[in-house]
C-alpha positions in Angstrom: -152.4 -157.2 24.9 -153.0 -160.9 24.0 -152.1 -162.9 20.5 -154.2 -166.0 19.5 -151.9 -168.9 19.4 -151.8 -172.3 20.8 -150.4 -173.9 23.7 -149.7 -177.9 24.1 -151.9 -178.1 20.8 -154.9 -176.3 22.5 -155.9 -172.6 20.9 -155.6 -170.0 23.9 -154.7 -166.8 24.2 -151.1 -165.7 24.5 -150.1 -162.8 25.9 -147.0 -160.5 24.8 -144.7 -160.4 27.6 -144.7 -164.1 27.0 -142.9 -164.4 23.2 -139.9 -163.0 23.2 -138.7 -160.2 20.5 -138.3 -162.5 17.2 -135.0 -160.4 16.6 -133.2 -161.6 20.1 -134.2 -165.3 19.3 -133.0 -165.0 16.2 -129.4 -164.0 17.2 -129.7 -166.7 20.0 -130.1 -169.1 17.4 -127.4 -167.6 15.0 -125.3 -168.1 17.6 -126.2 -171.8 18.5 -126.5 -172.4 15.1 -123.1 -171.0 13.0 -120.7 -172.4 16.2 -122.5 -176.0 15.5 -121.6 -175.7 11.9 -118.2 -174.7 12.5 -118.0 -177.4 14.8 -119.0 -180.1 12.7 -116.9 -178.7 9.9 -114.2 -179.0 11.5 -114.7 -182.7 12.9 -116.1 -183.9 9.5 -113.9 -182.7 7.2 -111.2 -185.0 6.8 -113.9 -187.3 6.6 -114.0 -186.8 3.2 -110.6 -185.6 2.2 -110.9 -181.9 3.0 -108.2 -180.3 5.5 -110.3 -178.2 7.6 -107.4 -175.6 8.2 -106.6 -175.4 4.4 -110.6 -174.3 4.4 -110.7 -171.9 7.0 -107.7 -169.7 5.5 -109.3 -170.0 2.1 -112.9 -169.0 3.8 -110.3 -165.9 5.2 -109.1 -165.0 1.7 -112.5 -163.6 1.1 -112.6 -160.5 3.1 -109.1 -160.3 3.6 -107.2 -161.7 0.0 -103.9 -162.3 -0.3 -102.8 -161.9 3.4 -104.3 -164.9 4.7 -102.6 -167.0 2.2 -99.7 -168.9 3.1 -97.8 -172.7 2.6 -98.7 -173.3 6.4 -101.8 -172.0 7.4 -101.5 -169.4 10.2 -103.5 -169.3 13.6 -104.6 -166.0 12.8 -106.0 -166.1 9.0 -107.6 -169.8 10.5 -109.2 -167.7 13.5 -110.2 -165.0 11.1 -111.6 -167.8 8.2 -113.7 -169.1 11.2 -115.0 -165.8 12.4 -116.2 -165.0 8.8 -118.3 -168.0 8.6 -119.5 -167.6 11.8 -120.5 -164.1 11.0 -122.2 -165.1 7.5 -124.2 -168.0 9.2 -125.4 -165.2 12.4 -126.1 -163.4 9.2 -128.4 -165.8 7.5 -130.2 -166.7 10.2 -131.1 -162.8 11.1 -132.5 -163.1 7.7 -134.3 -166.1 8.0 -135.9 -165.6 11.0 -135.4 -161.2 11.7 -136.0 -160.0 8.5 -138.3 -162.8 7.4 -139.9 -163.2 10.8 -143.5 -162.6 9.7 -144.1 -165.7 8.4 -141.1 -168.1 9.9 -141.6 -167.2 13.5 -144.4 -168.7 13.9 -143.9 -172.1 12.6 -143.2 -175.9 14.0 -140.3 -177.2 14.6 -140.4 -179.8 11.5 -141.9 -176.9 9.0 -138.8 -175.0 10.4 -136.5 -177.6 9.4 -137.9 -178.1 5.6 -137.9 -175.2 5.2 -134.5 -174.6 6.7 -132.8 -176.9 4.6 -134.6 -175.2 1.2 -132.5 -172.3 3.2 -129.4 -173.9 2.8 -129.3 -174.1 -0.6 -130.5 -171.2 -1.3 -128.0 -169.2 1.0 -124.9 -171.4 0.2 -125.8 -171.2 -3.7 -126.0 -167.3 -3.2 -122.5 -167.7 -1.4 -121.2 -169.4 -4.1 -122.7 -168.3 -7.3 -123.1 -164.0 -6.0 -122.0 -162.7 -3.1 -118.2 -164.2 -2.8 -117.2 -164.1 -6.4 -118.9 -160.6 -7.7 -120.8 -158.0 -5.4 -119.4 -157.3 -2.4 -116.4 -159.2 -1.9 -115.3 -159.7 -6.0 -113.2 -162.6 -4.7 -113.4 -165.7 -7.3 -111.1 -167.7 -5.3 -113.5 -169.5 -3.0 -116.0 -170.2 -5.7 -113.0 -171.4 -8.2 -111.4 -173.7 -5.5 -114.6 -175.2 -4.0 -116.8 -177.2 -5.3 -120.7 -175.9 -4.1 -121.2 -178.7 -2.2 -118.7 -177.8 0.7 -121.0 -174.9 1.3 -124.2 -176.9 1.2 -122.6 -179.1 3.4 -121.9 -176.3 6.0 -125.0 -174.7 5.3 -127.2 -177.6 6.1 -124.9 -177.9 9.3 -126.4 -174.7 10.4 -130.0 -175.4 9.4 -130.0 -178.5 11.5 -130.1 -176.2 14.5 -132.8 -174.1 13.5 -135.9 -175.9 15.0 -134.6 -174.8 18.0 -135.8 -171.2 17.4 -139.7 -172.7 18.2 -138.4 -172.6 21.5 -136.3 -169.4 22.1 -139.1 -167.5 21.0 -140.6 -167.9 24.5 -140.0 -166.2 27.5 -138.3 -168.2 30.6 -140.8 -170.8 31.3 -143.5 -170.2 29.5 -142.6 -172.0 26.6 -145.5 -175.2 26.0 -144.3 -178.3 27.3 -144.0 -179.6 23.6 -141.5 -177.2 23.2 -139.1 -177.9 26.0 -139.2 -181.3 25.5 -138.2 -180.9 21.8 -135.6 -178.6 22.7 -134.1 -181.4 25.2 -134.3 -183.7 22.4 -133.1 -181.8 20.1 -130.3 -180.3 21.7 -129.5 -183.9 23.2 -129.2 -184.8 19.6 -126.9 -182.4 18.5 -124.7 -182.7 21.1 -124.7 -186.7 20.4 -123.7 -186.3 17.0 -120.5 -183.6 18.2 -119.5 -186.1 20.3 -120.1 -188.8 17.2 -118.2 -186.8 15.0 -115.2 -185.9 17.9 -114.8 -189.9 18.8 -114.3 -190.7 15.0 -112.2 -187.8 14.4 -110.0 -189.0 17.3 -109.6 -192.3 16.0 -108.6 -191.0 12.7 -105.6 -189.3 14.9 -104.1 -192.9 15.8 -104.5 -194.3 12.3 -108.5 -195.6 12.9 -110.3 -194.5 10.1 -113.9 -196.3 9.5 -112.8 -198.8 6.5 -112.4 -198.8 2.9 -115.7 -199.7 1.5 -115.3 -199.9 -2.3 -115.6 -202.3 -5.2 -112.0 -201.7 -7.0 -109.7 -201.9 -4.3 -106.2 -202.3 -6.7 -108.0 -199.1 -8.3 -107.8 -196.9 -5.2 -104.3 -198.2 -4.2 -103.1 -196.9 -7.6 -104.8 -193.9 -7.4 -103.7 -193.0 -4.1 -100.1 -193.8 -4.8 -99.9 -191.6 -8.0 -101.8 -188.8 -6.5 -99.2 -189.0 -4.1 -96.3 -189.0 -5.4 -98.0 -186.1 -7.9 -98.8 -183.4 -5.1 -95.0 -184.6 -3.5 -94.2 -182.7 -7.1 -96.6 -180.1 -7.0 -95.4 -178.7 -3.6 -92.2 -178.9 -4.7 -92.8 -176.5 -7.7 -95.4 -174.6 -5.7 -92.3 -173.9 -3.2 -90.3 -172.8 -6.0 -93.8 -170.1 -6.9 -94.0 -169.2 -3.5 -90.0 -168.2 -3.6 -89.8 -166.7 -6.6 -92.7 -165.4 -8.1 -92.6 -161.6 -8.8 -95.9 -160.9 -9.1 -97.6 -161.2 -5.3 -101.1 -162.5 -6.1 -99.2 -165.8 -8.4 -97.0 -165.9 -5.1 -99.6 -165.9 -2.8 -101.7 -168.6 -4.8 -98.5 -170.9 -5.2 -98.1 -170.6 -1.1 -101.9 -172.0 -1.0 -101.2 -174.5 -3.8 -98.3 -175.9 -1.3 -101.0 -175.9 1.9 -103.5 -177.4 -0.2 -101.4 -180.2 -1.5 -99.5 -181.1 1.9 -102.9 -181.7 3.5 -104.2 -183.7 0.8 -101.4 -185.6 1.0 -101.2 -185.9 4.8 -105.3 -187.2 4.3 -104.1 -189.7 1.7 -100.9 -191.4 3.9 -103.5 -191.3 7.1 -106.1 -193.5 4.6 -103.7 -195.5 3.2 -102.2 -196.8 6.5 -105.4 -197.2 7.8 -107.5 -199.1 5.3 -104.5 -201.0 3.9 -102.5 -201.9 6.9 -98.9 -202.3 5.0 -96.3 -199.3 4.1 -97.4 -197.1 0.6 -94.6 -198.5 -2.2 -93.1 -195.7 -3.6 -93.9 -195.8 -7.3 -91.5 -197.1 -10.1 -89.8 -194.7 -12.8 -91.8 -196.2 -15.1 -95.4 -194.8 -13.3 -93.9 -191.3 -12.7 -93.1 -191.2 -17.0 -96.6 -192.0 -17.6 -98.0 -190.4 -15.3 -100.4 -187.3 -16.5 -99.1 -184.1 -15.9 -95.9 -185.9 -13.9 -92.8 -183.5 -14.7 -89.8 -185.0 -16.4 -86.4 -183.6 -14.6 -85.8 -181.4 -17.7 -89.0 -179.7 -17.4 -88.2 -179.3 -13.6 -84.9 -177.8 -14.1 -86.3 -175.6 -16.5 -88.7 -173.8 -13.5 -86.0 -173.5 -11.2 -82.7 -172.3 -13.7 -85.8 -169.6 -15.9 -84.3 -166.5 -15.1 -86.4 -163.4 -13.2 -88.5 -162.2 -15.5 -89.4 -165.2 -17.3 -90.0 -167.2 -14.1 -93.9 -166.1 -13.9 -94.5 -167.5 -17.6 -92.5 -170.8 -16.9 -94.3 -171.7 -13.7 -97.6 -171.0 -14.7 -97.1 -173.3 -17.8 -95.9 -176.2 -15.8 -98.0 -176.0 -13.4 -100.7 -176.0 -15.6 -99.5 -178.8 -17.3 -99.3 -180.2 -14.0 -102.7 -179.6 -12.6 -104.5 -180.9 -16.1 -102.3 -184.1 -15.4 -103.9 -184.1 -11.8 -107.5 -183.4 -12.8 -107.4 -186.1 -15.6 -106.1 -188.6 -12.6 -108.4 -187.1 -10.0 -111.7 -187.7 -12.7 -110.6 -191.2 -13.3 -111.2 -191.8 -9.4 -114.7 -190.0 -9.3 -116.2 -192.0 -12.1 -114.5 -195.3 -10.7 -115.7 -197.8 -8.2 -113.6 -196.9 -5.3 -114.7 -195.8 -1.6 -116.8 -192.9 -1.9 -115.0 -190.4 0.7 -112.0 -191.1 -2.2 -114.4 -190.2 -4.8 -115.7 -187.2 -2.7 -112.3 -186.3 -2.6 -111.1 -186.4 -6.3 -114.3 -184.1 -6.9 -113.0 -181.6 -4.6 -109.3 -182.2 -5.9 -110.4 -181.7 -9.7 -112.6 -178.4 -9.3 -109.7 -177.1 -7.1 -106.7 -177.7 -9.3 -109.1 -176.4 -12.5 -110.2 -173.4 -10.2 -106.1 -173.0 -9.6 -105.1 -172.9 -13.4 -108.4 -170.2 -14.2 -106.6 -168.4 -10.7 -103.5 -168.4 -12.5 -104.8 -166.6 -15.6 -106.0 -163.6 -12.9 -109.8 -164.8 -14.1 -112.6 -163.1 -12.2 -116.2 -161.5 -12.1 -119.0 -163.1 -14.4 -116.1 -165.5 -16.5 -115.1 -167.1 -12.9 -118.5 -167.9 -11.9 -119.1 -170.0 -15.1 -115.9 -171.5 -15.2 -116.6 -172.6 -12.0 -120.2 -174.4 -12.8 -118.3 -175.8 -15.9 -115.6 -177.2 -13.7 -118.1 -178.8 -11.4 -119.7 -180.9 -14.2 -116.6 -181.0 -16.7 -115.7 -184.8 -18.0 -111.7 -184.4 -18.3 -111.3 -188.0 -19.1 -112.5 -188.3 -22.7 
């Protein structure tokens, strides 16, 4: 049997045995295309202030809740984080090109890419807005914590690789010339931007950032400082959840409140020495009593002397009064003038820590959806 087609741009005749079965391609390039996203997740991510680990247990949480949570993120909820998204990806592109076959198969590389990319957002917005937080998985707690732009950014990851599917549709050499050599090119390109992403990532690891590129310099400082010197507090009293909460999901959300926190604050020390050159000054008394949110001593020593069964009620109050102080100090940065990976970051920062105080509350379903898209847009200045 023969199909019309085209090869090198000339209409001819191709015959069967030389197009492979759309559905094989398509898990080739699910393959090729979720382990490039992970990939550059990883390398990227600290990039902009996310910890990559932090992500991965939270990306675990999904499927398997409150055991992958911890204040240190474990190998094996990190492996298992990685293996979902991995699995999601393969998924979406069985879709895109199995299920949907008839009419993407076919295409160009550069059609496959727009239209990839429309992908993205479509798949990461279904993610985030359906199948996470309601049916199947009823699991708010990536959608509260993460802003939809971390899966758009993964997503589009992953589409960047599907072009390459023009050429693993065809048999062992009898792919059209055009194809191979876009595939070499292609392939060559995505490789180069690994090994982009690895060398800056290694730099980052001996204090090498790319740097600070802002307009309020004494801005950032001061944010960076406070928000600090905040999270030193927040871990502090998320310790104190993780120890002595009674009920397990508020214990297993404080543990992930102290993993969160320590990474941000690792990010913040590594950006700080690098863009600024000099020691971070501790700040005064003075800054930490007018700081939002910033525990006074008595408040502190209230947590830790409540007794049993009043515990759950005081920490959740105080470290909602906490975490309003943090997003208030966290919006002030993404509406400043400061370097935009700091910005990126307070985004992330306040949609988590207003996702965290919703968690607290046991919010789910339809309700954590669209406190979510409130979050995301929310002006907690004025």
């Amino acid at each position: 049997m023969q199909l019309e087609g085209t090869f090198d741009g000339r209409p001819s005749a191709i015959s069967e045995h030389q197009l492979r079965s759309r559905w094989i391609a398509a898990a080739e390039l699910g393959l090729l295309s979720s382990t490039f996203s992970t990939i550059v997740s990883q390398l990227f991510a600290a990039r902009i202030g996310r910890d990559a680990w932090v992500d991965w247990m939270t990306v675990a949480a999904i499927p398997a809740r409150d055991w992958a949570l911890s204040a240190e993120p474990l190998w094996s909820a990190m492996f298992a984080g990685i293996a979902f998204h991995q699995w999601a990806d393969f998924s979406w592109a069985m879709v895109f090109f199995g299920v949907l076959g008839r009419w993407t198969a076919q295409l160009r590389p550069l059609a496959i890419l727009l239209l990839a990319l429309l992908w993205a957002v479509f798949s990461s917005a279904t993610e985030w807005l359906l199948l996470v937080p309601l049916i199947p998985f009823w699991q708010p707690l990536f959608t509260l914590r993460q802003p939809y732009w971390i899966g758009l950014l993964v997503h589009g990851a992953s589409a960047l690789i599907y072009p390459l599917f023009a050429w693993l549709r065809w048999a062992p050499g009898c792919a059209p010339n055009r194809d191979m050599r876009f595939a070499k090119a292609w392939a060559a390109a995505s490789v180069a931007v690994i090994l982009l992403l690895g060398g800056i990532a290694l730099l980052s690891v001996i204090g090498r950032e790319l740097p600070w590129i802002g307009q309020d310099r004494d801005a950032d400082q001061t944010y960076i400082r406070h928000m600090t010197t905040h999270h030193a507090q927040g871990i502090e009293l998320a310790s104190l959840g993780a120890e002595r909460a009674r009920e397990p999901h508020l214990r297993a959300l404080a543990n992930l409140m102290v993993a969160s926190q320590s990474g941000e604050k690792r990010i913040f020390e590594s950006w700080w020495q690098s863009w600024f050159k000099a020691p971070m000054p501790d700040c005064t008394a003075d800054e930490r009593a007018t700081m939002p949110g910033y525990l006074t001593p008595a408040q502190m020593q209230q947590v830790t002397t409540a007794a049993a069964e009043q515990f759950d009620a005081q920490f959740t109050a105080m470290m909602t009064l906490h975490h309003k102080g943090a997003v208030r100090m966290a919006d002030l940065a993404w509406r400043g003038r400061g370097d935009f990976r700091l910005r990126i970051m307070a985004h992330a920062i306040r949609h988590e820590q207003q996702g965290e105080i919703a968690l607290m509350q046991r919010m789910e379903g339809s309700a954590a959806v669209a406190t979510a898209l409130r979050n995301m847009f929310a002006d907690n200045v004025n």
